[in-house]
DRENPATOR-473191 format. One record per residue (C-alpha): residue number from 1; residue in one letter; x, y negated, z. Coordinates in pm, 1 decimal. Each point is the difference from the previous one (the first is absolute). Layout:
DRENPATOR-473191
DOTI|pos|code|c1|c2|c3
DOTI|NUM|A|X|Y|Z
...
This chain:
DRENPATOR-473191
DOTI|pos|code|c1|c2|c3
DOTI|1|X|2618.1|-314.5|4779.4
DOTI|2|X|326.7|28.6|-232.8
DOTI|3|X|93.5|348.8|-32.0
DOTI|4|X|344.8|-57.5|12.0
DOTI|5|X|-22.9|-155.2|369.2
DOTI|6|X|-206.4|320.6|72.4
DOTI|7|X|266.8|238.2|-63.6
DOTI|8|X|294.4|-243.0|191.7
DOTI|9|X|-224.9|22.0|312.7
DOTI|10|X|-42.2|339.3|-55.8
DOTI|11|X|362.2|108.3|-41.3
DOTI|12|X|99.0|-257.2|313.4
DOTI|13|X|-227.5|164.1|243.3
DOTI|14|X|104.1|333.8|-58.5
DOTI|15|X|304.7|-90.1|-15.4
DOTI|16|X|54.1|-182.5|303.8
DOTI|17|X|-299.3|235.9|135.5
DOTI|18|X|-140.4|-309.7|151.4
DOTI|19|X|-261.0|-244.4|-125.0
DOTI|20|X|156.0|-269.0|211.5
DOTI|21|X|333.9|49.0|-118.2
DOTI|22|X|-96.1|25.8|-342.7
DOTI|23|X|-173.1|-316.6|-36.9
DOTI|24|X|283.5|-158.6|180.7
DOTI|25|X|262.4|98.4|-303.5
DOTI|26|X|-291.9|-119.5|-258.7
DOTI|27|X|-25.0|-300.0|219.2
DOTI|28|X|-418.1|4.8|-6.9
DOTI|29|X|-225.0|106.6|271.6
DOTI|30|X|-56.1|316.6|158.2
DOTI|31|X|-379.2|-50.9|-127.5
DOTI|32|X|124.7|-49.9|-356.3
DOTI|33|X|176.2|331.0|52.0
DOTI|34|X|-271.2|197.8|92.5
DOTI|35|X|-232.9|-139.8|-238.4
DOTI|36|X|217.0|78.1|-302.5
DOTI|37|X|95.0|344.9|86.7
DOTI|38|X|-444.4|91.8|56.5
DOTI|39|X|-14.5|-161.0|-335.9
DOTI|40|X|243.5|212.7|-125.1
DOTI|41|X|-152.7|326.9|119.8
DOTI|42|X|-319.9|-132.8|-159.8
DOTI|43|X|131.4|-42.5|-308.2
DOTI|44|X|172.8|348.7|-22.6
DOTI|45|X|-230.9|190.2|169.2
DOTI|46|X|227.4|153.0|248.9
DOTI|47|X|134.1|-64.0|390.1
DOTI|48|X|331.7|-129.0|-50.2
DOTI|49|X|91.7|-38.7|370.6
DOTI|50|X|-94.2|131.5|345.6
DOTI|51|X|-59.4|-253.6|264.5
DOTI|52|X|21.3|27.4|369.8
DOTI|53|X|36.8|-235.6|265.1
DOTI|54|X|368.4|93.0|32.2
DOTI|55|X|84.5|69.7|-341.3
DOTI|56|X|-42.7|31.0|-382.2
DOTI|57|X|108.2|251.1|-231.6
DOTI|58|X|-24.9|132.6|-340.2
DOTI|59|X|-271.0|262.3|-84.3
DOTI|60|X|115.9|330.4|-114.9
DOTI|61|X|-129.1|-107.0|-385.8
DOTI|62|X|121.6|-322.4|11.7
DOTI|63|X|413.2|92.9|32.8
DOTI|64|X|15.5|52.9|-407.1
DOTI|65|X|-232.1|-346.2|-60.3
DOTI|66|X|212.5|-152.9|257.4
DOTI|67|X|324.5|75.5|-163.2
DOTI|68|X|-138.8|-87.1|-356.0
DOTI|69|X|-90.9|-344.5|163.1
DOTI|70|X|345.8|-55.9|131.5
DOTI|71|X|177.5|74.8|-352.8
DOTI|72|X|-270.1|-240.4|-222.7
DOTI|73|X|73.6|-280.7|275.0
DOTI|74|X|382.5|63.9|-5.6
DOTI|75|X|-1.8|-46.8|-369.4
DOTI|76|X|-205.9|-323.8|13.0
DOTI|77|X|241.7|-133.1|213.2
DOTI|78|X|275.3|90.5|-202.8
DOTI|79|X|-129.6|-126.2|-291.0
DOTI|80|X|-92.3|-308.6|157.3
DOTI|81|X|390.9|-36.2|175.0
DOTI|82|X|98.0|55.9|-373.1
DOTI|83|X|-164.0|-291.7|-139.5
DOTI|84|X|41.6|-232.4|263.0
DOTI|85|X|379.7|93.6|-37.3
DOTI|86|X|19.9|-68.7|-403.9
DOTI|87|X|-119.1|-362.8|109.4
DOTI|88|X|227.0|-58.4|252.1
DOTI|89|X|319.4|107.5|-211.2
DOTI|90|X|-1.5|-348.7|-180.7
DOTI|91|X|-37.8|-196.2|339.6
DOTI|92|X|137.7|-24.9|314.1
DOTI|93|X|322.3|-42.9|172.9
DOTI|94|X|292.1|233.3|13.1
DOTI|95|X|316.0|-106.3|253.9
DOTI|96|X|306.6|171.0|-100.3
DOTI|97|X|348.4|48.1|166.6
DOTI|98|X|297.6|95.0|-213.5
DOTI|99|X|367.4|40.7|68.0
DOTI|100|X|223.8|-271.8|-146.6
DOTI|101|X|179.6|280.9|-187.8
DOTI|102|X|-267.5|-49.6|-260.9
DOTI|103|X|-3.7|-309.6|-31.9
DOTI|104|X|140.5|-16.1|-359.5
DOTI|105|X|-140.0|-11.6|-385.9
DOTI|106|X|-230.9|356.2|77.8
DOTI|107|X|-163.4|-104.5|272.2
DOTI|108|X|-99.5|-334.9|-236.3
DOTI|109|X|-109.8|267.0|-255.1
DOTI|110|X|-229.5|194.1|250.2
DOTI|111|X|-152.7|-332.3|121.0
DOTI|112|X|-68.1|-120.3|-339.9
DOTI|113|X|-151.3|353.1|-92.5
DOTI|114|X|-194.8|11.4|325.1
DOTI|115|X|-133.4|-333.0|-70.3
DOTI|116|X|-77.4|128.7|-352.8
DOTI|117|X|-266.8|239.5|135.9
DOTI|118|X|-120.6|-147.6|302.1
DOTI|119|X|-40.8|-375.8|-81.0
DOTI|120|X|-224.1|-71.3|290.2
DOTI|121|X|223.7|182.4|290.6
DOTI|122|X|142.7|-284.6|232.1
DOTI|123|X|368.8|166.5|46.6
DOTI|124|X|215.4|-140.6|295.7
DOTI|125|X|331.0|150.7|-22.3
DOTI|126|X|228.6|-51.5|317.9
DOTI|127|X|410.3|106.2|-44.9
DOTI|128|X|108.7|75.2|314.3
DOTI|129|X|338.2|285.8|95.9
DOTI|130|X|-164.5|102.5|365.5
DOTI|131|X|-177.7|272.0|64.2
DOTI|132|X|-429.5|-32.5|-47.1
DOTI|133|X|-297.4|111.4|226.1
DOTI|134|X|-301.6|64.7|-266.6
DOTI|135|X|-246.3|-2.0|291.7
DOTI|136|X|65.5|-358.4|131.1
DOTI|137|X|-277.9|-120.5|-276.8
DOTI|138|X|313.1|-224.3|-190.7
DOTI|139|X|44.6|218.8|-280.5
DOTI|140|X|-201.5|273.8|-214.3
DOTI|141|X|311.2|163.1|-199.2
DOTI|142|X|390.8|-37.4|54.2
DOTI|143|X|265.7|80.9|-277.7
DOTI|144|X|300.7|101.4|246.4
DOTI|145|X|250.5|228.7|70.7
DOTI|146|X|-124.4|327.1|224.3
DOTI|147|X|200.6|-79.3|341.9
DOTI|148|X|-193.1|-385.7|-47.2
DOTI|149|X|-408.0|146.4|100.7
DOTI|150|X|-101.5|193.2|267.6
DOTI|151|X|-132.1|297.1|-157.5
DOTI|152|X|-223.2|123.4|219.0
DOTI|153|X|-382.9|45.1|-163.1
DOTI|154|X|125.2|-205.4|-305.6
DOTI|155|X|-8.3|105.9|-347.6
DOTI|156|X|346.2|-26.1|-165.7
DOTI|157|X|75.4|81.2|-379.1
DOTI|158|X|322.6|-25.7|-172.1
DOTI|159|X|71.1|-213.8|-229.9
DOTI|160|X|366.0|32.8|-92.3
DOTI|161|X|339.3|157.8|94.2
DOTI|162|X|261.1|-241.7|-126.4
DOTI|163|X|386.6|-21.7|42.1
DOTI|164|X|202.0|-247.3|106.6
DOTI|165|X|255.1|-111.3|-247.5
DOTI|166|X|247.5|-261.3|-110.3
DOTI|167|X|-57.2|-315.5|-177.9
DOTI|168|X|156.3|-270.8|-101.9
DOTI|169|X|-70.5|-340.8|-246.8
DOTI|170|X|202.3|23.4|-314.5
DOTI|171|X|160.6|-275.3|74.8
DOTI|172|X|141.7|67.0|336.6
DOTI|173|X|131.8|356.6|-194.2
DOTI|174|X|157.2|-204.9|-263.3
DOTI|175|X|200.5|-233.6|280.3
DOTI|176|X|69.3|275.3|226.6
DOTI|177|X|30.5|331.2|-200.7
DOTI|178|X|-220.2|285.0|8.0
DOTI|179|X|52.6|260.0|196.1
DOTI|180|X|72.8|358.4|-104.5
DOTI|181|X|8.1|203.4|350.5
DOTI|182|X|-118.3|-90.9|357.8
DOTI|183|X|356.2|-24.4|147.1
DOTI|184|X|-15.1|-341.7|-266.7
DOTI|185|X|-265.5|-132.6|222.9
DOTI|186|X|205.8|-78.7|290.9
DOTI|187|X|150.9|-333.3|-238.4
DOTI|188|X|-326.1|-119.6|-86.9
DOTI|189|X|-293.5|-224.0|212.3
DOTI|190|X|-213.6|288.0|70.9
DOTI|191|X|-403.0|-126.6|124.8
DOTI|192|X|-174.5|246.1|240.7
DOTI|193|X|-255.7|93.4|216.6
DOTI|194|X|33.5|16.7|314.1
DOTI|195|X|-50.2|410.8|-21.2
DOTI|196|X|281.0|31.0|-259.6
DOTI|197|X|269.4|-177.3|217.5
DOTI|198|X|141.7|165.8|305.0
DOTI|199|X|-65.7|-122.5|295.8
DOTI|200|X|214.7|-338.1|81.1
DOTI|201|X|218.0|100.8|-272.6
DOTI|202|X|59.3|-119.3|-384.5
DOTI|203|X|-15.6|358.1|-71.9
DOTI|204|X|-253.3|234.4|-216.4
DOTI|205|X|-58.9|302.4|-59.5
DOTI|206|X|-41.0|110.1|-407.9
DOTI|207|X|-100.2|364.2|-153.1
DOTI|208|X|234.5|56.2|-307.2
DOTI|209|X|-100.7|267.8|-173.9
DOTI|210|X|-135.8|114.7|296.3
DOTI|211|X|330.5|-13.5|213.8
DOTI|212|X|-23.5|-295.0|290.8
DOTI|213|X|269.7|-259.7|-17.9
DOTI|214|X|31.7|-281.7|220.7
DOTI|215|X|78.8|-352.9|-130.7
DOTI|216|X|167.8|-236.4|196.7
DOTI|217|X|-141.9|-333.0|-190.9
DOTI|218|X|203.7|-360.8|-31.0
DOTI|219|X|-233.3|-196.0|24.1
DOTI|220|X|-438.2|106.8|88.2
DOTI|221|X|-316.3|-183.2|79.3
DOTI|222|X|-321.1|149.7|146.9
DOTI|223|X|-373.4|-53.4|-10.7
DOTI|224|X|-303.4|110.4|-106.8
DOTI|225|X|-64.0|93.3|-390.6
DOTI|226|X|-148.9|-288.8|-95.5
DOTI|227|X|280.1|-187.9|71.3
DOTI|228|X|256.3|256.3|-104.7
DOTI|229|X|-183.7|28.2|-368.4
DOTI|230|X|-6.7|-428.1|-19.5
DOTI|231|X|374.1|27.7|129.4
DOTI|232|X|127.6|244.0|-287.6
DOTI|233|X|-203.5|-156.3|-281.3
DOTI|234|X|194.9|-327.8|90.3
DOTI|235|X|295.4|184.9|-60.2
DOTI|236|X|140.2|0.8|400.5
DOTI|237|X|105.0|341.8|-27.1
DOTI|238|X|-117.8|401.4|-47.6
DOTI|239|X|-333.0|100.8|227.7
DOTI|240|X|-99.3|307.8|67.1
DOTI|241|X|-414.3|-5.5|-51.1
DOTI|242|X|-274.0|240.7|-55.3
DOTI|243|X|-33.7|88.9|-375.5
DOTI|244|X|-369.6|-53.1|-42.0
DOTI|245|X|80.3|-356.7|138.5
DOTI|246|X|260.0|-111.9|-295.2
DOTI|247|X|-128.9|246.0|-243.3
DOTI|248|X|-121.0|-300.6|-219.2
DOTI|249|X|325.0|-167.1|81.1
DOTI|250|X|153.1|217.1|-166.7
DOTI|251|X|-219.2|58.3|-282.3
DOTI|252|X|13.0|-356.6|-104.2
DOTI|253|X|421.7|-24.1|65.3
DOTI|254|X|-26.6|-256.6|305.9
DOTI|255|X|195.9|256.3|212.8
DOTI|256|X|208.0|293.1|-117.9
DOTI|257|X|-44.7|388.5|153.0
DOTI|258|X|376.3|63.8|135.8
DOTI|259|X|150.8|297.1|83.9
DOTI|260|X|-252.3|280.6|-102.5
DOTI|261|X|158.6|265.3|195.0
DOTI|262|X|-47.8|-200.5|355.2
DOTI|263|X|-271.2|-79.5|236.0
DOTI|264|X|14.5|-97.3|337.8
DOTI|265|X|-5.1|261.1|262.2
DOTI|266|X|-363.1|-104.6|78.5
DOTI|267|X|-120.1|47.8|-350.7
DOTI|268|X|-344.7|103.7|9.2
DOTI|269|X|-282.0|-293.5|49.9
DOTI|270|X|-310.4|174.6|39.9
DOTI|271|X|-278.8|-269.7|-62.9
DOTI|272|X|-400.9|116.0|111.3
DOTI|273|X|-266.2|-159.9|-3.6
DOTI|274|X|-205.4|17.6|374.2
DOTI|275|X|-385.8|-57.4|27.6
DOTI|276|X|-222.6|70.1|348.8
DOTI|277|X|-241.4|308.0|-37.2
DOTI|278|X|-337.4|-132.1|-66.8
DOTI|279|X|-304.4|235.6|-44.1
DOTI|280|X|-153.5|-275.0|-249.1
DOTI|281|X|325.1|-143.4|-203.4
DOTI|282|X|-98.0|-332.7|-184.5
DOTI|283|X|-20.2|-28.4|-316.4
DOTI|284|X|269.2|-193.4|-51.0
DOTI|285|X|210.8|150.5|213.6
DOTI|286|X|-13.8|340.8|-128.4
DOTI|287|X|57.7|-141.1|-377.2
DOTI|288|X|298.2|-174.4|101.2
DOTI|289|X|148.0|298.2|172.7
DOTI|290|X|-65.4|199.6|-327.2
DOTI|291|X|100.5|-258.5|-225.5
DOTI|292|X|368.0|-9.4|207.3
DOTI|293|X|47.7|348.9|1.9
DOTI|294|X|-84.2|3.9|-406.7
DOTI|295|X|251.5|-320.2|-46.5
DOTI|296|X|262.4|142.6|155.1
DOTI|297|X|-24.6|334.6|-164.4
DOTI|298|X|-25.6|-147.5|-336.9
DOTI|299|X|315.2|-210.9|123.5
DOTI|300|X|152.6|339.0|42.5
DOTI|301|X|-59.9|161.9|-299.5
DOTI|302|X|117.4|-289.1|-154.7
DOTI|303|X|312.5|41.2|146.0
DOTI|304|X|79.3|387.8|-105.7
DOTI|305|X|-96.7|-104.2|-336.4
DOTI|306|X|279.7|-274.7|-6.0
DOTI|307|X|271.2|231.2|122.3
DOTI|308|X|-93.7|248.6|-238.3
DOTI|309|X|109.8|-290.1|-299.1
DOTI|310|X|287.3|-92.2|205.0
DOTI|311|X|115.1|386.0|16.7
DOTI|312|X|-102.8|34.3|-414.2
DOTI|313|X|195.4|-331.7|-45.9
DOTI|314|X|307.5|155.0|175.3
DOTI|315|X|-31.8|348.3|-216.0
DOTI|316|X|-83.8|-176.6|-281.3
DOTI|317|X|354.8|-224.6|34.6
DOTI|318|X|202.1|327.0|78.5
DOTI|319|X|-99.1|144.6|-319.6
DOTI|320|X|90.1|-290.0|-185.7
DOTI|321|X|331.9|44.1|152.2
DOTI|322|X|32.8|305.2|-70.7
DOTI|323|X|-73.0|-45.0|-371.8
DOTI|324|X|246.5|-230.4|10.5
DOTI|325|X|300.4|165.2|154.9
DOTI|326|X|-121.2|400.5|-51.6
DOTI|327|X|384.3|59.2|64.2
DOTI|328|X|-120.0|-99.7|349.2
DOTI|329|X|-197.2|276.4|83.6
C-alpha cells in the first residue's frame, strides 16, 4: 500500500476523529481507511490511534508522529501548489477592469510589457467609469479609483497619487495665448470633469499656490477623460486631466503643462489596483498584480529623476545669468 496514502488516512482520521469522516474528505471508503491506518501501525511498530465504537483518538506517543506527519504533508502540498502554479503563469485567462483615466500611451506600455512576460495569458481588458463588484465572477482585477470597488474582503494596493493639472495642445496656446495665472482662465474654453465644475454652473474651483480661486469660465465642456484628453489634443481648448494620464503627452510636446502653480481643487487621483482575497492566488494573477505595482513604481522613480534635470536645468541657466550680468546679483 503507498506510504504516502498511509499517512493522509492517518492524519484525516485523527483529525476529524472519525474514520467515516475521514474517508469522506479523502473521498475512498471507510474500509480503505481502516486498512491503511493497521498497515501503518504495522509498519512502525506502534498504535497510532485508539478506537471505540464512539470515537477515535490519538495515542499518547503518537501526538509528536502525528504532528511530524502533518508538517511533511503540508510541505508536499506546497511544493506541489508551487509547481502547478509556475505552469499556469504562461496560460490562462485574466479579465481586467480599468478606469478610462488610463487609457493613454502608459497603459499601452504596461500591456506591451505584460504581454512581454506572459505571452500565453488571454487578457480581456473592459474600460468602464462605474463602480465594480469583484465577486460577480466578471472580472479578476480592476485598475480604478478607491470610491469605484466595494472594499469589503478585497485586496487593494496603490498604485499612484497623481494631480490634476492643466493642459493644453501647442497649437490652441499659440491661437489663444497662454495663460500666466488662474484668474486668465475665465477667457479661455476650459474642458472638465464633471467633479471639477460646480454644480450647474460654468464655474471651478483652482488651488494657486495653494490659495482657492474660483473661475468663472467663457466658454466649458464636460465629460469623461477620455474625451477631455482627445478634445485638448485637437486643440478645442485647456483640460484639466490627471498627470499620469498626459504624462507622455507631454513628454513628446503633443500637449503643453500650463500653469505650474495650479491644480484643480480636486487634485489628488488616487489610482489602486483591487483583487478578491483568494487563499490560492493564480499564477497569473499574482504576477500581474506584482508586475503593476513594479511598473508603476519604476514609472515613479522615473519621474523624480526627470524633475531633478528640470530643477539642475533651471540652476544651471541662473548661473549662466549670473555670469553674465554679476552686476545683477
Amino acid at each position: 500500500m503507498d506510504q504516502l496514502f498511509m499517512l493522509r488516512a492517518f492524519v484525516a482520521a485523527a483529525r476529524f476523529q472519525s474514520f467515516s469522516k475521514a474517508a469522506e474528505s479523502l473521498n475512498v471508503t471507510t474500509g480503505s481507511i481502516s486498512k491503511a491506518i493497521a498497515k501503518l501501525e504495522g509498519c512502525i511498530q506502534a498504535r497510532v490511534l485508539l478506537r471505540t465504537t464512539r470515537s477515535v483518538s490519538l495515542t499518547e506517543a503518537a501526538q509528536p508522529y502525528y504532528l511530524s506527519c502533518c508538517r511533511l504533508l503540508e510541505e508536499l502540498d506546497e511544493a506541489n501548489r508551487r509547481i502547478t502554479q509556475e505552469r499556469e503563469v504562461d496560460s490562462g485567462k485574466l479579465r481586467l477592469i480599468v478606469h478610462p483615466m488610463l487609457m493613454s500611451e502608459v497603459f499601452s506600455r504596461l500591456v506591451r510589457d505584460y504581454h512581454a512576460i506572459a505571452p500565453n495569458v488571454s487578457l480581456t481588458v473592459s474600460v468602464q467609469e462605474g463602480a465594480a463588484n469583484l465577486y460577480d465572477g466578471r472580472f479578476d482585477i480592476a485598475i480604478l479609483p478607491p470610491h469605484l470597488v466595494e472594499q469589503s474582503g478585497v485586496i487593494r494596493r496603490t498604485l499612484a497619487n497623481s494631480p490634476r493639472i492643466f493642459v493644453a495642445a501647442p497649437d490652441y496656446l499659440e491661437q489663444y495665448g497662454m495663460p500666466r495665472a488662474a484668474v486668465d482662465l475665465a477667457n479661455h474654453f476650459l474642458l472638465l470633469d464633471l467633479d471639477s465644475r460646480k454644480k450647474g454652473a460654468n464655474v471651478i474651483d483652482v488651488l494657486e499656490r495653494g490659495t482657492r480661486v474660483c473661475v468663472s469660465s467663457m466658454s466649458s465642456m464636460d465629460g469623461n477623460e477620455i474625451l477631455l484628453r482627445a478634445a485638448a489634443l485637437t486643440g478645442t481648448g485647456i483640460a484639466a486631466l490627471p498627470e499620469i494620464m498626459v504624462r507622455e503627452d507631454i513628454d513628446t510636446g503633443r500637449l503643453t503643462h500650463i500653469l505650474p502653480q495650479c491644480t484643480t481643487a480636486e487634485s489628488k487621483v488616487e489610482i489602486c489596483l483591487f483583487y478578491s482575497h483568494r487563499e490560492l492566488l493564480p499564477a497569473r494573477l499574482r504576477t500581474f498584480v506584482n508586475f503593476c505595482m513594479e511598473f508603476f513604481r519604476s514609472s515613479a522613480r522615473h519621474d523624480v529623476e526627470d524633475i531633478g534635470v528640470a530643477l539642475q536645468r533651471q540652476v544651471d541657466c541662473q548661473e549662466l545669468e549670473l555670469a553674465a550680468d554679476p552686476s545683477s546679483v
